[in-house]
Structures are given as structure tokens and as C-alpha cells.
C-alpha positions as CSV (number, residue, x, y, z in Angstrom):
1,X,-22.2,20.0,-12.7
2,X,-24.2,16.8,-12.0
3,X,-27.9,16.9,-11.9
4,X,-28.0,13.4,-9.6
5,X,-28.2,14.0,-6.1
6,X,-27.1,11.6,-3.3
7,X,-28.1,8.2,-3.9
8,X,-28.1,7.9,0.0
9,X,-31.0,7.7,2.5
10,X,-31.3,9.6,5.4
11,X,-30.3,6.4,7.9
12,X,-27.1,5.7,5.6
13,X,-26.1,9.0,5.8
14,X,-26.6,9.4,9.9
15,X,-24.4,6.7,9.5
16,X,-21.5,7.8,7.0
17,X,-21.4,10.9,9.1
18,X,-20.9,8.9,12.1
19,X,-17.8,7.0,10.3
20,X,-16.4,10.1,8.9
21,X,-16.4,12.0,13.0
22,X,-14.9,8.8,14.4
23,X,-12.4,8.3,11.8
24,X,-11.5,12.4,12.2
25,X,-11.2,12.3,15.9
26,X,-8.7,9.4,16.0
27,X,-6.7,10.7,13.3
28,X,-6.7,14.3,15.4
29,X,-5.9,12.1,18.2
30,X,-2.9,10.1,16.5
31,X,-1.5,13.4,15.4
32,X,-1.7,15.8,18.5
33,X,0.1,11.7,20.4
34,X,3.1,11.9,17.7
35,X,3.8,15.7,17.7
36,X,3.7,15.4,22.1
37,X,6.1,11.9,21.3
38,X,8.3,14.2,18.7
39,X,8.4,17.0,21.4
40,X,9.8,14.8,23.9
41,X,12.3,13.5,22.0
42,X,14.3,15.9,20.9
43,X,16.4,15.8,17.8
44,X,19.9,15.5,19.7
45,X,18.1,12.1,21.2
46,X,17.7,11.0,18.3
47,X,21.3,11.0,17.2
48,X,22.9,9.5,20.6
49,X,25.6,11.4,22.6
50,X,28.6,11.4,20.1
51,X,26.8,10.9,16.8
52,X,28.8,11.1,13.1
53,X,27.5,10.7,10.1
54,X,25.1,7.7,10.1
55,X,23.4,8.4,13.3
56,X,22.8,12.2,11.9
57,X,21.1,10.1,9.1
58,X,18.8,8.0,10.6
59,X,18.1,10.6,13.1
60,X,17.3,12.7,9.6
61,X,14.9,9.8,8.5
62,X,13.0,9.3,11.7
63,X,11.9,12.9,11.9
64,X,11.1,12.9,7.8
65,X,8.8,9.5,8.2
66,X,7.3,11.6,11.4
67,X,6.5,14.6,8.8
68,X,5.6,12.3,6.2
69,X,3.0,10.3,8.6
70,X,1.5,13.6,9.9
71,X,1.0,14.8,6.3
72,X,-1.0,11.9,5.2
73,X,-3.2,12.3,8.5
74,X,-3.4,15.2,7.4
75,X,-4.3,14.7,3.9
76,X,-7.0,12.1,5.0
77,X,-8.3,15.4,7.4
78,X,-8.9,17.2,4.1
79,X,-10.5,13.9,2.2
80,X,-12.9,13.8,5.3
81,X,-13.7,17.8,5.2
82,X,-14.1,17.3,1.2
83,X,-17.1,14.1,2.1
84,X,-18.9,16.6,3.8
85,X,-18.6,19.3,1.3
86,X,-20.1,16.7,-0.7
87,X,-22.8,16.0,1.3
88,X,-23.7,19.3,2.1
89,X,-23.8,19.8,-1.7
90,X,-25.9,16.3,-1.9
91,X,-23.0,14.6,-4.2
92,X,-21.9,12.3,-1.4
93,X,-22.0,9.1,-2.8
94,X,-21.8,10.1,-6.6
95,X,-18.4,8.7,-8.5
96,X,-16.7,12.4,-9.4
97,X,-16.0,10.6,-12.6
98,X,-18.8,8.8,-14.2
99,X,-21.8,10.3,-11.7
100,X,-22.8,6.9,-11.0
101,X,-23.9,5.6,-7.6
102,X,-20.4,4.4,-4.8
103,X,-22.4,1.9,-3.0
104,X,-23.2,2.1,0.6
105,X,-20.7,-0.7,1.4
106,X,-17.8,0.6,-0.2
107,X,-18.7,4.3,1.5
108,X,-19.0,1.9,4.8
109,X,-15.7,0.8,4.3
110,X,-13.9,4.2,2.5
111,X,-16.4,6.9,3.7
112,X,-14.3,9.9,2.1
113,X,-14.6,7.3,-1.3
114,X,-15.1,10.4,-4.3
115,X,-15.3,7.4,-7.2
116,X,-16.7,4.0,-7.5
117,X,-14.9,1.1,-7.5
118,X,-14.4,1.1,-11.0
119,X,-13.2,4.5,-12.1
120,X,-11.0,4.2,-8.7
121,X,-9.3,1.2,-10.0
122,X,-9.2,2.3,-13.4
123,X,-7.9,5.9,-11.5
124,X,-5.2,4.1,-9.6
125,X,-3.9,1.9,-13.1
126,X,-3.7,5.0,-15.0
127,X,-1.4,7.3,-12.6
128,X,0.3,4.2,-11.6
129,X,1.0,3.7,-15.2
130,X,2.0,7.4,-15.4
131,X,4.2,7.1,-12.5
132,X,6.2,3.9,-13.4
133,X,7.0,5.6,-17.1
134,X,10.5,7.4,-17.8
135,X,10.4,10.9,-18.7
């Protein structure tokens, strides 16, 4: 467990917390307008009045980019609920990796940000390296 606490004043808190509500209501927003846009349009829309084989398949890929979009948003839901875990814990704004200090800019401009710019870049070459090799 880390023995740091939140490198953050009060003010730049007030202020990641305000980020972190406006960037959960639009994403609650952009969901709840794509699943009334999805529920309008129903699947037999999608595929046009005597569909075959390719309009069933791009009529399949629309509604999986639709369930792929809503998961991210949903994903970045959690990230935001995990930020204020962290700050109710006071380890908003320590890097999960090497306990030093995220800076208040990059928290300005990735407020759910859980490492520091350089263990997330060093984060992001090592499971991109992992991802790119053949099993």
C-alpha cells in the first residue's frame, strides 16, 4: 500500500472532480442518445427490405460497432468511478506504478489518468509489444 497521499490541493481537486462529473454526464448522455437511436432503428432497417447476404453483414457490423462504442463508454464510466475511489482513498493523483506524483495538467487533460506519463507510455509499449507478438 502507498504511504503518499494526494499530491493535490483542495482547489485542484474541486476542480478534477468537476472534470470527472462533466465528462460522466456526457458520456451517460451519449449512451442513453445511441441506445434511443438503436431502438428506433430496428435491426430489419438495417438490412433494407429484401436483404441477402451482404446487407445481413453490414447490418451485423453496425449493431457490433454500436455494442462496441457503448462498451468503451462504458469502460471510461468505470475509469471515472475508479478516480474517485482514488480520491476518496487520497491516491488520486499518485502513478499506480511508481507512486510518484501525475501532474495536475496531465490529470486536467486525462482526469481518470491512474499512472504518470512515463509508466503510461512505458505501460502502453509494453502490452503493445505483447500484443503485436505471435503466440
Amino acid at each position: 500500500m502507498r504511504s503518499r497521499s494526494s499530491p493535490l490541493d483542495r482547489t485542484e481537486l474541486k476542480a478534477l472532480r468537476r472534470l470527472l462529473l462533466q465528462s460522466e454526464l456526457a458520456i451517460e448522455a451519449g449512451v442513453r442518445t445511441e441506445a434511443a437511436r438503436r431502438a428506433e432503428q430496428p435491426y430489419a432497417e438495417l438490412t433494407g427490405v429484401a436483404p441477402d447476404e451482404g446487407d445481413a453483414a453490414t447490418a451485423d457490423l453496425l449493431v457490433d460497432v454500436d455494442h462496441a462504442v457503448i462498451g468503451m463508454q462504458l469502460e471510461r464510466l468505470k475509469d471515472i468511478q475508479a478516480a474517485r475511489e482514488r480520491m476518496r482513498k487520497h491516491q488520486y493523483g499518485i502513478c499506480a506504478d511508481c507512486s510518484q506524483e501525475i501532474g495536475f495538467e496531465r490529470l486536467c487533460a486525462y482526469p481518470t489518468a491512474k499512472r504518470c506519463a512515463r509508466c503510461q507510455a512505458l505501460h502502453e509499449h509494453t502490452y503493445a509489444s505483447a500484443r503485436g507478438s505471435v503466440l
